[in-house]
N, CA, C and O atoms as CSV, one atom per row, in Angstrom:
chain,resi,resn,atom,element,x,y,z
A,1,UNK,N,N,121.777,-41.920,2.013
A,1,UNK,CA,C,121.252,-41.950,3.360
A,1,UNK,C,C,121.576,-43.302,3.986
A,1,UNK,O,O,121.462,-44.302,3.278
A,2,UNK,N,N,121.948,-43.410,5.183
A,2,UNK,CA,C,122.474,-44.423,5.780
A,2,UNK,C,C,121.555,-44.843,7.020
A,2,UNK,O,O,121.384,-44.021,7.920
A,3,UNK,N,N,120.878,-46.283,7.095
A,3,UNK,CA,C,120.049,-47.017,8.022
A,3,UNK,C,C,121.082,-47.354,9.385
A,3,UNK,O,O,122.067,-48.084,9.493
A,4,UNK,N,N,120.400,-46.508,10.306
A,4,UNK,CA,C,120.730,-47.123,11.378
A,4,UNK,C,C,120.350,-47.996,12.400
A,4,UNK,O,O,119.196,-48.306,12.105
A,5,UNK,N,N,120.707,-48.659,13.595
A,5,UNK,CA,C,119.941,-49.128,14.405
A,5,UNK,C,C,119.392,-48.548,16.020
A,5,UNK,O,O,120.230,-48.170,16.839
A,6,UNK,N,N,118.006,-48.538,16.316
A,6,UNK,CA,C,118.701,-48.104,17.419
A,6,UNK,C,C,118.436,-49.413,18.303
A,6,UNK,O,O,118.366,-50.573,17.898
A,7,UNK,N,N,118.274,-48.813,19.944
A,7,UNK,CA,C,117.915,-50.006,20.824
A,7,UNK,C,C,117.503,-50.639,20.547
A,7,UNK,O,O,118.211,-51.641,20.445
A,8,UNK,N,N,115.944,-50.836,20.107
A,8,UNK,CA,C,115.189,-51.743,20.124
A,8,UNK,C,C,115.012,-52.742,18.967
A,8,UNK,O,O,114.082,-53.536,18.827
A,9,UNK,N,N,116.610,-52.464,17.762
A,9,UNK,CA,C,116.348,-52.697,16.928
A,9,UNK,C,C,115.366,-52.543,15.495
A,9,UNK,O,O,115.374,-53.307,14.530
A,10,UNK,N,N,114.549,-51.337,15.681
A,10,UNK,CA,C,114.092,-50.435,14.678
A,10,UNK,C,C,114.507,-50.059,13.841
A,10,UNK,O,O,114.801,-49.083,14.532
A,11,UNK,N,N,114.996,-49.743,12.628
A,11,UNK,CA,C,115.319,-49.370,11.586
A,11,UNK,C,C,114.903,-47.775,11.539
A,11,UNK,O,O,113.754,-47.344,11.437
A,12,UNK,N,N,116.001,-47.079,11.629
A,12,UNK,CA,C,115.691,-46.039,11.800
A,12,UNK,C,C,116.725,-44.932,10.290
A,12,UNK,O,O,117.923,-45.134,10.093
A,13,UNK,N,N,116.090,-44.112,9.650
A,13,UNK,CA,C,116.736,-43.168,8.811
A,13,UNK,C,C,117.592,-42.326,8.895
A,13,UNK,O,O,116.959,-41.411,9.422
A,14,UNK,N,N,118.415,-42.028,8.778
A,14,UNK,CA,C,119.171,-40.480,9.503
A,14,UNK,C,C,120.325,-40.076,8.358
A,14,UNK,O,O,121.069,-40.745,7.641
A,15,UNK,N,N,120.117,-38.751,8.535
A,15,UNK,CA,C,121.218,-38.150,7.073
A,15,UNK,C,C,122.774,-38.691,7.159
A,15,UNK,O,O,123.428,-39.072,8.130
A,16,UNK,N,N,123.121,-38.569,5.714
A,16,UNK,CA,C,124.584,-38.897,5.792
A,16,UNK,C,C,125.340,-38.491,6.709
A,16,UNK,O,O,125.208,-37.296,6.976
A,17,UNK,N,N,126.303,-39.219,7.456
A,17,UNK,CA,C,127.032,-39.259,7.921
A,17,UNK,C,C,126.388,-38.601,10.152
A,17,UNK,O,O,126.876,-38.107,11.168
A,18,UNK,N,N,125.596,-38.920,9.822
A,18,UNK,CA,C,125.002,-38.544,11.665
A,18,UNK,C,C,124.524,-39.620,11.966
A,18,UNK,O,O,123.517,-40.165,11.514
A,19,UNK,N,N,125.517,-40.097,13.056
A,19,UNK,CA,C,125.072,-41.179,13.778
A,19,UNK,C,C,124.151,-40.672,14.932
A,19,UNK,O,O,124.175,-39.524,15.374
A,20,UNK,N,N,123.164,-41.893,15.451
A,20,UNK,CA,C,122.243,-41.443,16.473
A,20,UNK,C,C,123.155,-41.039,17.741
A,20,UNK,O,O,124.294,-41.477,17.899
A,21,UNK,N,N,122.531,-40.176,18.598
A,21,UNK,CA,C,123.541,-40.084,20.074
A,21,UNK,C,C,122.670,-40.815,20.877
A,21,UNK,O,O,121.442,-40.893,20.837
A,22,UNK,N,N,123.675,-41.461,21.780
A,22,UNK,CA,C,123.329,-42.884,22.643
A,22,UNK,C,C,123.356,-41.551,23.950
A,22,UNK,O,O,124.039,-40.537,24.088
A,23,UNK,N,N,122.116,-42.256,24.843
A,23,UNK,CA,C,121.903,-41.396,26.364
A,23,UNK,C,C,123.279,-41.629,26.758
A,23,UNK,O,O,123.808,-42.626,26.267
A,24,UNK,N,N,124.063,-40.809,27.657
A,24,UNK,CA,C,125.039,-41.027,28.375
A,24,UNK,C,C,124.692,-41.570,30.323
A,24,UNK,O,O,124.286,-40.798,31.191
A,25,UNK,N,N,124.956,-42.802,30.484
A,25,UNK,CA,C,124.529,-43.502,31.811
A,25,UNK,C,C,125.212,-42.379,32.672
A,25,UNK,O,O,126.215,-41.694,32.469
A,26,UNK,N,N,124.253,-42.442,33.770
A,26,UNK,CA,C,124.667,-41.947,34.926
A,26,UNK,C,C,124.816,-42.986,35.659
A,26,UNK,O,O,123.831,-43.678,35.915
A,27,UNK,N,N,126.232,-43.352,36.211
A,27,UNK,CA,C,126.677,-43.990,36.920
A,27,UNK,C,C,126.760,-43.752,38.441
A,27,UNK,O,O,127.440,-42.854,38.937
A,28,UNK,N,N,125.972,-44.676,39.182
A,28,UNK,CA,C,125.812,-44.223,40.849
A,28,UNK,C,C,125.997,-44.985,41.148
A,28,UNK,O,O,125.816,-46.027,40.519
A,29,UNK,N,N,126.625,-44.873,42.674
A,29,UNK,CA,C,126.803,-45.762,43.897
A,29,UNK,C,C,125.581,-46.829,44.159
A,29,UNK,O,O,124.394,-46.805,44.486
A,30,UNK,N,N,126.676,-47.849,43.791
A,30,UNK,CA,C,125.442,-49.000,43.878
A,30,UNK,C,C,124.985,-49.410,45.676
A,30,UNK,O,O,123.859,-49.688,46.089
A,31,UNK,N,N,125.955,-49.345,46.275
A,31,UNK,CA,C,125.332,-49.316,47.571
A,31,UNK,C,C,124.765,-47.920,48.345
A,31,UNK,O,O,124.167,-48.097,49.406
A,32,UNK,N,N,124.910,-46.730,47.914
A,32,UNK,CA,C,123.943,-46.099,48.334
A,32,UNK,C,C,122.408,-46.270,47.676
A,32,UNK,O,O,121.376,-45.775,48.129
A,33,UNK,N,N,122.551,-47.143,46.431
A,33,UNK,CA,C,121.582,-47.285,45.781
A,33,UNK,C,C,120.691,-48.247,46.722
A,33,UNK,O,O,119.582,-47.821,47.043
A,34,UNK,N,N,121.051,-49.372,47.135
A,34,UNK,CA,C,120.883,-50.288,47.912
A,34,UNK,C,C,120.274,-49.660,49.711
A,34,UNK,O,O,119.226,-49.914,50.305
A,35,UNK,N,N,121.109,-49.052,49.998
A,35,UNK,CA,C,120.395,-49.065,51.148
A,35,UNK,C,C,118.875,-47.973,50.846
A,35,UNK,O,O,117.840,-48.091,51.501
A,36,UNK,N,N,119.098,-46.862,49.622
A,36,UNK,CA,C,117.765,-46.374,49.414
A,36,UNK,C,C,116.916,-47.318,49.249
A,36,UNK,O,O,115.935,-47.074,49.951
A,37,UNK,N,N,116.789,-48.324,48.647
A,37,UNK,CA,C,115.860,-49.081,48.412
A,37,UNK,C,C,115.189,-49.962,49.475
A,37,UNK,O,O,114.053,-50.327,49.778
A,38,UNK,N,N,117.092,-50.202,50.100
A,38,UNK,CA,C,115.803,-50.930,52.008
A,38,UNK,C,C,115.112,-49.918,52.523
A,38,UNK,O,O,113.964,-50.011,52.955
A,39,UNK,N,N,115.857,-48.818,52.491
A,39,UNK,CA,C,114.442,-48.049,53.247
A,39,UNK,C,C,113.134,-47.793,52.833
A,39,UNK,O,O,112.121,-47.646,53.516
A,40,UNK,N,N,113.304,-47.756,51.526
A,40,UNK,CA,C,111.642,-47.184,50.920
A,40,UNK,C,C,111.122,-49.021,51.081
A,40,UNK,O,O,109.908,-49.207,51.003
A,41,UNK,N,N,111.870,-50.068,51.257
A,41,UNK,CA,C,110.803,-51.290,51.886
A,41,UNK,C,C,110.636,-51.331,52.799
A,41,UNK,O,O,109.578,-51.859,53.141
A,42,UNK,N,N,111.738,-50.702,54.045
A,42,UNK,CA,C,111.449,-50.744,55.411
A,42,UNK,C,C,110.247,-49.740,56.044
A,42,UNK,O,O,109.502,-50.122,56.946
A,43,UNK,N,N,110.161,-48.193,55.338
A,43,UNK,CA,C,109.331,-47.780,55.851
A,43,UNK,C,C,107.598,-47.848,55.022
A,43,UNK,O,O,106.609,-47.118,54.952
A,44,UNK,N,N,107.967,-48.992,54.590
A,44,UNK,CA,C,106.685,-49.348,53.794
A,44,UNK,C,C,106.125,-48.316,52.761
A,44,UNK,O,O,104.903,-48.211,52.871
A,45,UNK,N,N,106.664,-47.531,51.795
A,45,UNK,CA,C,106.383,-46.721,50.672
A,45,UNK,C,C,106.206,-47.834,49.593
A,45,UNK,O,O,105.610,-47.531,48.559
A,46,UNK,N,N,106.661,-49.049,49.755
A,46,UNK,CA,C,106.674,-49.855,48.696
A,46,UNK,C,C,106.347,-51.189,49.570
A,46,UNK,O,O,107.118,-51.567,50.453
A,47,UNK,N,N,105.340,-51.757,49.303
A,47,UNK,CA,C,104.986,-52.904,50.140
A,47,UNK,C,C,106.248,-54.305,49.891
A,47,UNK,O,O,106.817,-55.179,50.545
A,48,UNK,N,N,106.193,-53.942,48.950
A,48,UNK,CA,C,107.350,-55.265,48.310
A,48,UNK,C,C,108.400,-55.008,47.352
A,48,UNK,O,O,108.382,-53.916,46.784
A,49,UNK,N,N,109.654,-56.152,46.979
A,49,UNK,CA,C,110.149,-55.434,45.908
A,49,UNK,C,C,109.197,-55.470,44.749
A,49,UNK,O,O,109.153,-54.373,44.193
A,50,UNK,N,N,108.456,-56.334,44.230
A,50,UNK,CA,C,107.701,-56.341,42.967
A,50,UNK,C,C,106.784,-54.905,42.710
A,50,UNK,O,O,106.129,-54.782,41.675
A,51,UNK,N,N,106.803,-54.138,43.469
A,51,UNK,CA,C,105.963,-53.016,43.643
A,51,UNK,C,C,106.993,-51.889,44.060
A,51,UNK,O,O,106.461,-50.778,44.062
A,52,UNK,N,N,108.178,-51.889,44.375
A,52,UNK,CA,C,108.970,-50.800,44.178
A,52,UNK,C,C,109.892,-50.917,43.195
A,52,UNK,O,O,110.675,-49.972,43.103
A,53,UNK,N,N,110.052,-52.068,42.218
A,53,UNK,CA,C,110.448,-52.480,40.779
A,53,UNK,C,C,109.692,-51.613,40.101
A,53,UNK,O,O,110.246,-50.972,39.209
A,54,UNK,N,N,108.105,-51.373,40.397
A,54,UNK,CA,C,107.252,-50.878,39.309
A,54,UNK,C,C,107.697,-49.719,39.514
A,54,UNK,O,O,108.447,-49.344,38.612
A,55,UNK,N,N,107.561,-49.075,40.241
A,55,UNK,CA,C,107.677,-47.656,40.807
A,55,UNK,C,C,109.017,-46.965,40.255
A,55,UNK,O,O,109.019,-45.817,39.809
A,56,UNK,N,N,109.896,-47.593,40.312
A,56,UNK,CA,C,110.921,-47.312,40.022
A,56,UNK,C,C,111.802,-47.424,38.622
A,56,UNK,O,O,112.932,-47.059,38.297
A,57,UNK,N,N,110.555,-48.213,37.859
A,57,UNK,CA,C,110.737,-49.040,36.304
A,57,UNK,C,C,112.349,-49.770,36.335
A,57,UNK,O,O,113.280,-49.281,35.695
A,58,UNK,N,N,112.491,-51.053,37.217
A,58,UNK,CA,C,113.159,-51.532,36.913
A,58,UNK,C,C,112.621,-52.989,37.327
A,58,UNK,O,O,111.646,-53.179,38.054
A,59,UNK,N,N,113.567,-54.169,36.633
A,59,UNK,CA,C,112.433,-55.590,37.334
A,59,UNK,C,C,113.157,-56.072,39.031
A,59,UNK,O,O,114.226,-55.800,39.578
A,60,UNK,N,N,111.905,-56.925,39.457
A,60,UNK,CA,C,112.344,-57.370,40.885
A,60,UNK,C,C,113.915,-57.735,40.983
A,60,UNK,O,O,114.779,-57.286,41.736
A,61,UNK,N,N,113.998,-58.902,39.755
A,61,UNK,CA,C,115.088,-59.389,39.882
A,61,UNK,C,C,116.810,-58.231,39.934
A,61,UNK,O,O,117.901,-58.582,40.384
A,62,UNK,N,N,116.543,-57.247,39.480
A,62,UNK,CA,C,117.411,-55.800,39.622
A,62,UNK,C,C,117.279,-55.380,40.673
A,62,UNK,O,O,118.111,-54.496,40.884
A,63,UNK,N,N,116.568,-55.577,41.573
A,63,UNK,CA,C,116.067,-54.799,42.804
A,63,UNK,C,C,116.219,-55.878,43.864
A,63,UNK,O,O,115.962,-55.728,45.058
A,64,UNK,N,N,116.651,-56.940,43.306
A,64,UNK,CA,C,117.125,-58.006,44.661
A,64,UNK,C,C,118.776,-58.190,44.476
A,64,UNK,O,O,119.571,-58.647,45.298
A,65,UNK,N,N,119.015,-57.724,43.225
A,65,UNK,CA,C,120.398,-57.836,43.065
A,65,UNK,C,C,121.296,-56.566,43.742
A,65,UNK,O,O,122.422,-56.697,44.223
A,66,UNK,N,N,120.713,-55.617,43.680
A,66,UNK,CA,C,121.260,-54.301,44.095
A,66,UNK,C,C,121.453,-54.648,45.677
A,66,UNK,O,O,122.510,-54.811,46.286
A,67,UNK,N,N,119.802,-54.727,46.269
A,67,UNK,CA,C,119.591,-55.068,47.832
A,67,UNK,C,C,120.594,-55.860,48.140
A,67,UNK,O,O,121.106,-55.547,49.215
A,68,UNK,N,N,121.182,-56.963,47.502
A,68,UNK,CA,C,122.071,-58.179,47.979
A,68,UNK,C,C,123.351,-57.605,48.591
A,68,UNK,O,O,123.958,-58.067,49.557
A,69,UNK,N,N,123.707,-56.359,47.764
A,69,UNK,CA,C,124.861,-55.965,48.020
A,69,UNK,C,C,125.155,-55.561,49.514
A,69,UNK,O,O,126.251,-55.550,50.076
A,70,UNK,N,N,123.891,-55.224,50.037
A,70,UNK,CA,C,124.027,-55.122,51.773
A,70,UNK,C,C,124.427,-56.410,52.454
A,70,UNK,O,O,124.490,-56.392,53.683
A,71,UNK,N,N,124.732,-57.632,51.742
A,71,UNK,CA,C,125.626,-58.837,52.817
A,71,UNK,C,C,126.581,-58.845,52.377
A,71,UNK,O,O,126.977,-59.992,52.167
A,72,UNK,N,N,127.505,-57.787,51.978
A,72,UNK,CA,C,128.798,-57.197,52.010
A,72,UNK,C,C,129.710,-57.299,53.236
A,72,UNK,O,O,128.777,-57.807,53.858
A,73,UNK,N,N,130.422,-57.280,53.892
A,73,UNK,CA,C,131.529,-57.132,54.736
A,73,UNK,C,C,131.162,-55.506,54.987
A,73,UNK,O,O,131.354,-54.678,54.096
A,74,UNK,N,N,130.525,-55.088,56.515
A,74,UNK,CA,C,130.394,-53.839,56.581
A,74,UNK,C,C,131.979,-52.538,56.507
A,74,UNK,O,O,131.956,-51.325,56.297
A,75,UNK,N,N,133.000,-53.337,56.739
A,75,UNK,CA,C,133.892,-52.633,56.045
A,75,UNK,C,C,133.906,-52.006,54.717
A,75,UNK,O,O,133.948,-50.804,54.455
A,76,UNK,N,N,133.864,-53.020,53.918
A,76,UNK,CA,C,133.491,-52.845,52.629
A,76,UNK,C,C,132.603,-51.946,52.115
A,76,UNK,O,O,132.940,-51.119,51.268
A,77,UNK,N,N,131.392,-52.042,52.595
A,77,UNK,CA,C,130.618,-50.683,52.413
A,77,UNK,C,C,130.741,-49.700,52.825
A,77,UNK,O,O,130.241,-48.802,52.147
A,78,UNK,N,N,131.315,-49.365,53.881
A,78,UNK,CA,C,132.018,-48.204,54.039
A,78,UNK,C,C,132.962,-47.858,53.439
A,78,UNK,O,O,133.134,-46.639,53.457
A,79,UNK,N,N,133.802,-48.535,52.796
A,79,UNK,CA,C,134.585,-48.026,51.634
A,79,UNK,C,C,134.137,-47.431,50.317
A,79,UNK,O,O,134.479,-46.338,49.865
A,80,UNK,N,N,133.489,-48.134,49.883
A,80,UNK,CA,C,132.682,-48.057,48.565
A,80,UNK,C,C,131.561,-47.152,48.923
A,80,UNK,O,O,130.693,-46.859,48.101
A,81,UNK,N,N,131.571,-46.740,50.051
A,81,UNK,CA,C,130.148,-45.717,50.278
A,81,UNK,C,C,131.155,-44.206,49.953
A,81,UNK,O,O,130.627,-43.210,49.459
A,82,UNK,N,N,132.671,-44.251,50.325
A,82,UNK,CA,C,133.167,-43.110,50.609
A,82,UNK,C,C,134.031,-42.586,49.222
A,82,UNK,O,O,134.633,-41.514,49.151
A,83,UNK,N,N,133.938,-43.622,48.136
A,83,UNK,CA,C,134.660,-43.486,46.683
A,83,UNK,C,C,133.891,-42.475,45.919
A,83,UNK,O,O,132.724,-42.212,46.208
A,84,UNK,N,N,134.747,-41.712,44.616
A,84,UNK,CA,C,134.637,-40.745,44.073
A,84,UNK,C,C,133.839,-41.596,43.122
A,84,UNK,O,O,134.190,-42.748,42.869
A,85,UNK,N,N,132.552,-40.929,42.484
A,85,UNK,CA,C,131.748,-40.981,41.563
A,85,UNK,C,C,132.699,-41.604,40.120
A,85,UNK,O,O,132.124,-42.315,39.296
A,86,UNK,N,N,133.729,-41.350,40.008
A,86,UNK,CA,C,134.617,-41.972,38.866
A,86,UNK,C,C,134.847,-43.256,39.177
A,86,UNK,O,O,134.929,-44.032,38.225
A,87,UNK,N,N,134.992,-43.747,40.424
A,87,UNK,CA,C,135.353,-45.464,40.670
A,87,UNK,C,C,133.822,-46.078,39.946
A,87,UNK,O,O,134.189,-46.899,39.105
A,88,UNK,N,N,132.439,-46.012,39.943
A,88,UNK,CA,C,131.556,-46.478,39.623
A,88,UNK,C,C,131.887,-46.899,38.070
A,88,UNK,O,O,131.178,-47.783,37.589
A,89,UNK,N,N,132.517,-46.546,37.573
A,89,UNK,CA,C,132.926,-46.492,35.927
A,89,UNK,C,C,133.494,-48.088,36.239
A,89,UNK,O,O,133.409,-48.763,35.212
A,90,UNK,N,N,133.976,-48.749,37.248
A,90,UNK,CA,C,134.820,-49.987,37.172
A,90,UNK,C,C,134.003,-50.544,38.520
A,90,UNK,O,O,133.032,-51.180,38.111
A,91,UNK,N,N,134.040,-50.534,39.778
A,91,UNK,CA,C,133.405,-50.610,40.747
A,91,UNK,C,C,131.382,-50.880,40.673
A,91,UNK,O,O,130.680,-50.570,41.635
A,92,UNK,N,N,130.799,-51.478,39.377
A,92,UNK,CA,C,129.699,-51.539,39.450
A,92,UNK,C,C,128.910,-52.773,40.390
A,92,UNK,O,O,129.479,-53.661,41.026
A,93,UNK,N,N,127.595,-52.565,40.284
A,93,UNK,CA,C,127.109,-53.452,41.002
A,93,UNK,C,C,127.368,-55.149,40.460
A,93,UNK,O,O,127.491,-56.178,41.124
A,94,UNK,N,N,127.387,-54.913,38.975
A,94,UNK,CA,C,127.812,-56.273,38.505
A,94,UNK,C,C,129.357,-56.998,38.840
A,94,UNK,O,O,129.310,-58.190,39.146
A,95,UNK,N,N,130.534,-56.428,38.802
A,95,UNK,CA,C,131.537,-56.572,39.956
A,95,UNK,C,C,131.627,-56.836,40.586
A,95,UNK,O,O,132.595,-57.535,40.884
A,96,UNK,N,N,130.301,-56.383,41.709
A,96,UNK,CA,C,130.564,-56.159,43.436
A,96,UNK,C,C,129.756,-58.008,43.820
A,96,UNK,O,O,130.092,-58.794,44.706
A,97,UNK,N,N,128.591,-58.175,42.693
A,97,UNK,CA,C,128.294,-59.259,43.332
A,97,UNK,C,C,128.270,-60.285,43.459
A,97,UNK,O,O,127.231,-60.838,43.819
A,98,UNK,N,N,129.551,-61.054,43.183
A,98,UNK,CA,C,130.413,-62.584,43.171
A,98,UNK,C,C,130.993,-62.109,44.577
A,98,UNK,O,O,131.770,-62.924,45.074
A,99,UNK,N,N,130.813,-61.187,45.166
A,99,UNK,CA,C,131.415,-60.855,46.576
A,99,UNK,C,C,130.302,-61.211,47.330
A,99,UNK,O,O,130.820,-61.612,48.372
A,100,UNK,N,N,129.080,-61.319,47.460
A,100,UNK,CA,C,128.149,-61.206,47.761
A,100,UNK,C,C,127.875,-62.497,47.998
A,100,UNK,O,O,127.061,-62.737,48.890
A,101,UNK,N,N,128.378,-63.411,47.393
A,101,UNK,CA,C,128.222,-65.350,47.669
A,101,UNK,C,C,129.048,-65.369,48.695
A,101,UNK,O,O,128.610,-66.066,49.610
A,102,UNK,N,N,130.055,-64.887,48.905
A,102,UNK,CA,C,131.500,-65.184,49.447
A,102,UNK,C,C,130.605,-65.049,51.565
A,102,UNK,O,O,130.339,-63.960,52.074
A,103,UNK,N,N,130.442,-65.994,52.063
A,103,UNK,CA,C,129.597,-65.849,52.955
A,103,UNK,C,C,131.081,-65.514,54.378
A,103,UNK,O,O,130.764,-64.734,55.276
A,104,UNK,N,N,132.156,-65.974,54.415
A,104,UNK,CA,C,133.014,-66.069,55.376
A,104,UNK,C,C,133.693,-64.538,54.909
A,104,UNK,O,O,134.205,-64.209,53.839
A,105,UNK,N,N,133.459,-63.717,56.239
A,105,UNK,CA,C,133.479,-62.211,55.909
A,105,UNK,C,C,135.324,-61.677,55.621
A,105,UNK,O,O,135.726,-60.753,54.913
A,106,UNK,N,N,135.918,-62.396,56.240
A,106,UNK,CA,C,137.871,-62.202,55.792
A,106,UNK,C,C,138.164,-62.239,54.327
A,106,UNK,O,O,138.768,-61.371,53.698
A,107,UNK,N,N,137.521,-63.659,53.734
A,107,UNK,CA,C,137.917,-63.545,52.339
A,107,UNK,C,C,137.361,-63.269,51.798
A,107,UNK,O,O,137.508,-63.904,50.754
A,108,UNK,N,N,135.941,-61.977,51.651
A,108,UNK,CA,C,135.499,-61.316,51.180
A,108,UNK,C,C,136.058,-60.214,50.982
A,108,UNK,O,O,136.124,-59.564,49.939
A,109,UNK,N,N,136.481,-59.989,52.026
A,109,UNK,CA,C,137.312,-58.514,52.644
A,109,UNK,C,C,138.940,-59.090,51.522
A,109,UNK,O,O,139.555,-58.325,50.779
A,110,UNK,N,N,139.142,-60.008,51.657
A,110,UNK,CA,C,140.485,-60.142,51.071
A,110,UNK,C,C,140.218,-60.242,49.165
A,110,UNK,O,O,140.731,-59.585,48.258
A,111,UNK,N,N,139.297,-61.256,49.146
A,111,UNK,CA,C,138.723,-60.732,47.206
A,111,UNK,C,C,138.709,-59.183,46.520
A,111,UNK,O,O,139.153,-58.694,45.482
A,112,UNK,N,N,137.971,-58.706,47.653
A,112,UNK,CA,C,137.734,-57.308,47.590
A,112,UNK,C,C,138.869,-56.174,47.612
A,112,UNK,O,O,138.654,-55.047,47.166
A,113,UNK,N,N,139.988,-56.532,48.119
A,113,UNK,CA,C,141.411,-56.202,48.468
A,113,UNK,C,C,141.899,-55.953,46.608
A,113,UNK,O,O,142.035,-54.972,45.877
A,114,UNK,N,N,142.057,-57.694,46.424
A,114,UNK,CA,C,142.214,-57.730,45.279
A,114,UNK,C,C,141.839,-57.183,44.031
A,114,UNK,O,O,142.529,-57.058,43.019
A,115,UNK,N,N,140.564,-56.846,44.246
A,115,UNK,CA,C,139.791,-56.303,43.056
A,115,UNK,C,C,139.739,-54.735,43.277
A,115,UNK,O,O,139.280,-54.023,42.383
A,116,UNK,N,N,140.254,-54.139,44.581
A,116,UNK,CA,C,140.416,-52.886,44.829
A,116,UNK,C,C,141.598,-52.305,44.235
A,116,UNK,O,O,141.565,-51.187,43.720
A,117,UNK,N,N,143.023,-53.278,44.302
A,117,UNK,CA,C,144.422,-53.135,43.554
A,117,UNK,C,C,143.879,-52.995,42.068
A,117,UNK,O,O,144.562,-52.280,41.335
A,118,UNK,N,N,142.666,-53.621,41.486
A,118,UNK,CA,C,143.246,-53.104,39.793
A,118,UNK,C,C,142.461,-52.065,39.825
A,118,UNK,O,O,142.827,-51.266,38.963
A,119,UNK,N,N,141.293,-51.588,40.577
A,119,UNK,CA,C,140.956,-50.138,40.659
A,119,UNK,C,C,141.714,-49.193,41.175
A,119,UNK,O,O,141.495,-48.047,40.782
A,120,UNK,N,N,142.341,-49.324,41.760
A,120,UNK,CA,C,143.134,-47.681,42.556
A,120,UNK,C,C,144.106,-47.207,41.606
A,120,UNK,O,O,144.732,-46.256,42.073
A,121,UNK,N,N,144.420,-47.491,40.570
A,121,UNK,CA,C,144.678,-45.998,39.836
A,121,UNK,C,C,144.048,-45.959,38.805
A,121,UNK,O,O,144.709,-45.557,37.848
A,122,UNK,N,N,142.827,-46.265,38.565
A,122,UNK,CA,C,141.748,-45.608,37.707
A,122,UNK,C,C,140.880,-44.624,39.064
A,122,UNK,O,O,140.332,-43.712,38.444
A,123,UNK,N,N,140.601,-44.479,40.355
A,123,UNK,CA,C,139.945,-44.000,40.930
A,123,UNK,C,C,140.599,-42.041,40.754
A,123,UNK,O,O,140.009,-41.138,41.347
């Protein structure tokens, strides 16, 4: 019998030769993710992020990172709003937000150019 691990680091048992199966992520649009979330703060369902973190079981700091992605280059989000569910596989929110410092909206738009060339033929 062979010890496996799982997440949390538990020591877990399992018969020869069966490894545990890992959840498979559902990968979503991080800026449609984003503007859901301004709205459920804008129309006050969630007074704050620390309280639509709870709601949603994820922490503030995830929920300000996602939101950030709205000081994007509104071009940009319209692009990435209109991509096939397969670009998210490369196109994640962790990607998108070193774009998100970039405050002068051209060479955002032009980073983004760049980082769009090594995605378009995985899309």
């Amino acid at each position: 019998m062979k010890i496996y691990y799982d997440s949390f680091k538990r020591r877990r048992k399992i018969g020869i030769g069966v490894k545990p199966e890992k959840p498979q992520k559902i990968k979503t649009n991080p800026i449609l993710q984003a503007l859901r979330f301004q709205e459920i703060l804008s129309s006050k369902e969630a007074k704050s992020k620390n309280e639509l973190a709870r709601k949603i079981g994820l922490s503030r700091v995830r929920i300000t990172q996602i939101i950030n992605l709205l000081k994007l280059n509104p071009k940009i989000i319209q692009r990435i709003a209109l991509f096939k569910p397969t670009a998210f596989n490369f196109l994640t929110e962790r990607r998108l937000r070193p774009l998100t410092r970039i405050r002068n909206k051209s060479i955002q738009m032009a980073a983004f150019r760049k980082m769009f060339q090594k995605v378009q033929p995985k899309i």
